[in-house]
C-alpha positions as CSV (number, residue, x, y, z in Angstrom):
1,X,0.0,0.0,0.0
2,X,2.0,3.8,-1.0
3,X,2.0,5.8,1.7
4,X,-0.5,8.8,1.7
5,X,0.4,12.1,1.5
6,X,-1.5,14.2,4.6
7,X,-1.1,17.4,6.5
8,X,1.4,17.3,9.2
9,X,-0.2,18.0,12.6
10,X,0.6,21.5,14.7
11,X,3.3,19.6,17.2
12,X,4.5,17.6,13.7
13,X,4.9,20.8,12.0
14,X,6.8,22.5,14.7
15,X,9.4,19.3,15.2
16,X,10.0,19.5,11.4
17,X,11.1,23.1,11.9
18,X,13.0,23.0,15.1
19,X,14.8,19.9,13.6
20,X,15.5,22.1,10.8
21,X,16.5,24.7,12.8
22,X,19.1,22.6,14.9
23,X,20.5,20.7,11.5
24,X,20.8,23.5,9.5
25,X,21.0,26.5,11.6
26,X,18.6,29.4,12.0
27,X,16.2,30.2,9.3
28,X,16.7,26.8,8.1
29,X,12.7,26.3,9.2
30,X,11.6,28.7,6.3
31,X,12.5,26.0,4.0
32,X,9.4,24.1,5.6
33,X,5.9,26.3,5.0
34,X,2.7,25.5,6.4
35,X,1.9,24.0,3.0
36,X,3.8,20.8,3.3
37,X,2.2,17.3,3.6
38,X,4.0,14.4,5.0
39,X,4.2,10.7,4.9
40,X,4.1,8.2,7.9
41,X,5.3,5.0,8.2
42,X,2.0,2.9,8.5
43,X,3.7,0.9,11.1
44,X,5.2,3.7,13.9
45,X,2.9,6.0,12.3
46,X,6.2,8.6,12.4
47,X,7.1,10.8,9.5
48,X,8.9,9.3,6.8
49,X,9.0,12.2,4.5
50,X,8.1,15.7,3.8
51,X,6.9,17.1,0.5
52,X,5.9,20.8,-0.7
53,X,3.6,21.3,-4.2
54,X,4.4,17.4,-5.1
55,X,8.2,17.0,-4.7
56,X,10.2,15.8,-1.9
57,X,12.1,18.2,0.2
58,X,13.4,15.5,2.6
59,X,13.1,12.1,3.9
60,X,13.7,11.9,8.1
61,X,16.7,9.5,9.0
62,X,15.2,7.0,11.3
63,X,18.6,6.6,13.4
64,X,18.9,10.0,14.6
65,X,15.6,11.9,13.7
66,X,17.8,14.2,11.7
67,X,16.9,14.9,8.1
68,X,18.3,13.8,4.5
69,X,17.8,16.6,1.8
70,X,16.9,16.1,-1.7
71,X,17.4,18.3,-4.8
72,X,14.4,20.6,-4.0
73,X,15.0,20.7,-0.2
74,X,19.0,21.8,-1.0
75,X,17.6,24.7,-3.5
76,X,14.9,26.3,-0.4
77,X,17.9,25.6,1.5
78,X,20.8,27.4,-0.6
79,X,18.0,30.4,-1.3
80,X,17.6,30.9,2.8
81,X,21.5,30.9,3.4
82,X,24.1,32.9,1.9
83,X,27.1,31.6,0.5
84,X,29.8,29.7,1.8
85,X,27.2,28.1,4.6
86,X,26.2,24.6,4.0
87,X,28.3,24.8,1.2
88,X,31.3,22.9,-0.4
89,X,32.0,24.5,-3.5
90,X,34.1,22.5,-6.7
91,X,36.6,23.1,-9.0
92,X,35.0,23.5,-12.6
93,X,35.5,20.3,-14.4
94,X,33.9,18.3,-11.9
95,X,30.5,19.4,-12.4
96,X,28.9,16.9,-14.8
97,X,30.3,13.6,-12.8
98,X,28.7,15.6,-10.1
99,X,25.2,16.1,-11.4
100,X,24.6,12.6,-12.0
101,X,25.4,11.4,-8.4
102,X,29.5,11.1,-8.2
103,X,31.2,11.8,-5.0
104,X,32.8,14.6,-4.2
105,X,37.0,13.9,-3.8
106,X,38.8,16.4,-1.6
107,X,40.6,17.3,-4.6
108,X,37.6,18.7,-6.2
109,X,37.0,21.2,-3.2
110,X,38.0,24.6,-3.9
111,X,35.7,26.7,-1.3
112,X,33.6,24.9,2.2
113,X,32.0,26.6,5.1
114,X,34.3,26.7,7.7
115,X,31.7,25.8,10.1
116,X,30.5,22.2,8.0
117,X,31.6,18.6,10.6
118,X,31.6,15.0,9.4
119,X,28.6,13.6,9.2
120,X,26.5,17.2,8.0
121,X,24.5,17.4,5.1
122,X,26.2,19.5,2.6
123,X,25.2,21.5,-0.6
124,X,27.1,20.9,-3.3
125,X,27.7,24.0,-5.6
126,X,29.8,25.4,-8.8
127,X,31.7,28.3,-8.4
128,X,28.6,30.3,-9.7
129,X,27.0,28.7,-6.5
130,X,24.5,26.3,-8.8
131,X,23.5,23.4,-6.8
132,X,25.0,20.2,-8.0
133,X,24.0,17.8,-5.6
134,X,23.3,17.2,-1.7
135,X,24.9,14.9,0.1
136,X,26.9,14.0,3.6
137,X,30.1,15.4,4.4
138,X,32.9,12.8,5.3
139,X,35.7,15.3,7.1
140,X,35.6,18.8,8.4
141,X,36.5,22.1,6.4
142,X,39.9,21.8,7.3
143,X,40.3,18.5,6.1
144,X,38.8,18.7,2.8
145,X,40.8,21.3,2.1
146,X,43.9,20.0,3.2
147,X,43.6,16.5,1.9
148,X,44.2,15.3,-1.5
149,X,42.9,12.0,-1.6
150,X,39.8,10.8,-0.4
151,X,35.7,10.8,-1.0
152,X,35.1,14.7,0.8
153,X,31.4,14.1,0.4
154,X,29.4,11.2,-0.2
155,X,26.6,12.6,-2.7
156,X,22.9,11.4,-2.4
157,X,21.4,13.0,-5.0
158,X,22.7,14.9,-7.8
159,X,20.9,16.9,-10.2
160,X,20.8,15.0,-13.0
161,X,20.5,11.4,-10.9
């Protein structure tokens, strides 16, 4: 049976925001209007997913209640924050393997927030700051930066995947 897309309660509404909020920083709850709908898993009756007009902003992570992006929740995302937060930025070249869902190599970075930990979710962008893909960071700022070998960001959806 697909899973039904339904209006997220008051108190599910504001635990999508403040989880945006603490992932992504303040503002991040912008991203996530009153308009959404949600999934729920038919067996914990938790939410599973989050939706705005018909396309998925992002999917909850089960194991720590934190929040995978998708394409469309990376773009509200990288409209609410200026550049370089949430950000790792690539050398041009890169930008087609990108697109369709390549990892990111710390040889490719040429710009990151300074801010970003293992383990984030990340925005990938072109120097123009274009989204490529989204994705989960595997070292800190410094590191990427410094290293030059190595997968910098593990990408979950590119553009073009």
């Amino acid at each position: 049976m697909p899973l039904q897309l339904v209006k997220p309660r008051l108190h599910e509404l504001r635990r999508i925001r403040v989880v945006a909020n603490y992932q992504f920083g303040r503002s991040a709850s912008k991203a996530f209007l009153k308009t959404i709908l949600i999934t729920r898993s038919p067996n914990t009756h938790r939410i599973r997913h989050i939706y705005n007009e018909g396309e998925l902003l992002a999917t909850y992570r089960p194991k720590d209640g934190l929040l995978a992006l998708s394409i469309p929740g990376g773009q509200a995302l990288r409209s609410i924050f200026k550049p370089p937060r949430l950000r790792v930025e690539v050398v041009q070249g890169v930008e087609e393997f990108i697109e369709k869902g390549g990892n990111v190599f710390c040889k490719h970075v040429q710009d990151v927030d300074p801010e970003l930990r293992p383990a984030e979710e990340v925005l990938v962008v072109d120097g123009k700051d274009r989204l490529l893909a989204v994705g989960r960071s595997f070292f800190n700022a410094e590191e990427m930066l410094s290293f030059k070998i190595g997968v910098a960001v593990k990408v979950r959806h590119g553009i073009q995947s």
